[in-house]
C-alpha positions in Angstrom: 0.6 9.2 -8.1 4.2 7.8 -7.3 4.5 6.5 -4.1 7.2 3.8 -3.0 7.2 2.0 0.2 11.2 1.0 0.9 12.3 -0.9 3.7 14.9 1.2 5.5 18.2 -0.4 6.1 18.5 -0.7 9.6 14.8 -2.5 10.2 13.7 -4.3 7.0 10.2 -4.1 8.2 9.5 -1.0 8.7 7.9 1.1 5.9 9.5 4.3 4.6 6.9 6.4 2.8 9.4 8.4 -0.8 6.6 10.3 -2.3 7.7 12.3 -5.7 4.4 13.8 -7.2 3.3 17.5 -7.4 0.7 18.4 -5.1 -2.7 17.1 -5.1 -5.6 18.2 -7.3 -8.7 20.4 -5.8 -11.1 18.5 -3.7 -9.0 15.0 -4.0 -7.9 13.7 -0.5 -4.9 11.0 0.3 -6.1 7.7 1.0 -4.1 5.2 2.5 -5.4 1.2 2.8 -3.4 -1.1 4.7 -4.1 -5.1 4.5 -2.6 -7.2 7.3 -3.0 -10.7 7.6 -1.0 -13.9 6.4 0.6 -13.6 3.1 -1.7 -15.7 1.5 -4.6 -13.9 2.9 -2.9 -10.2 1.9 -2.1 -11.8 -1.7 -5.3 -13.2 -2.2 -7.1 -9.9 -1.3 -4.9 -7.3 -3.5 -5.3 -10.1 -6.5 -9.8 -10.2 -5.8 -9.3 -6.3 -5.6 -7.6 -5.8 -8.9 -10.2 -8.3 -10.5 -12.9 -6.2 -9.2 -11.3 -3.3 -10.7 -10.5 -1.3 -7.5 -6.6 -1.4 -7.4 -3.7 -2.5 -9.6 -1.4 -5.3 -8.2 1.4 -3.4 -9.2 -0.3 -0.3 -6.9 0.6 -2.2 -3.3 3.7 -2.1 -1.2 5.8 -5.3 -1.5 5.3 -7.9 1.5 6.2 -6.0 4.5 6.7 -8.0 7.5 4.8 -6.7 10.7 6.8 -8.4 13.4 4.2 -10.2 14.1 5.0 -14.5 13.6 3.4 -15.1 10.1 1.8 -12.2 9.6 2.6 -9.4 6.4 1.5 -5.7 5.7 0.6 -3.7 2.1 0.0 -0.4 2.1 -2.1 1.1 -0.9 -1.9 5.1 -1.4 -3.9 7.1 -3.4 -6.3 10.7 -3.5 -9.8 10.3 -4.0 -12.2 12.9 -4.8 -14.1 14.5 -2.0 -16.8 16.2 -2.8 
């Protein structure tokens, strides 16, 4: 799935969802994660999940700030299967 998460250009912290693949397969579902926290904390979570083997690095959002002082977003998207 190609999903891209680009800040728009009048609010650099808001998210704008550019999706560009076909429609989903039978019985798959979208599934969208969404880490808050302080960068460190956000960081240190997407690099435990990709050594667990749950999510690539490369599969988050940048850094998104929330508006919130020190605190960051990532946004993960994909389709599961639902069975």
């Amino acid at each position: 799935m190609t999903t891209s998460f680009l800040p728009s250009t009048d609010n650099q912290s808001t998210p704008v969802l550019s999706q560009t693949d076909s429609p989903t397969a039978p019985n798959r579902e979208p599934l969208k994660h969404l880490l808050i926290g302080s960068a460190k904390a956000v960081t240190g979570t997407i690099h435990y999940l990709q050594v667990i083997g749950y999510a690539d690095v490369g599969d988050w959002s940048q850094l998104l700030l929330t508006g919130n002082t020190g605190e960051v977003m990532s946004i993960l998207s994909r389709h599961i299967l639902v069975q």
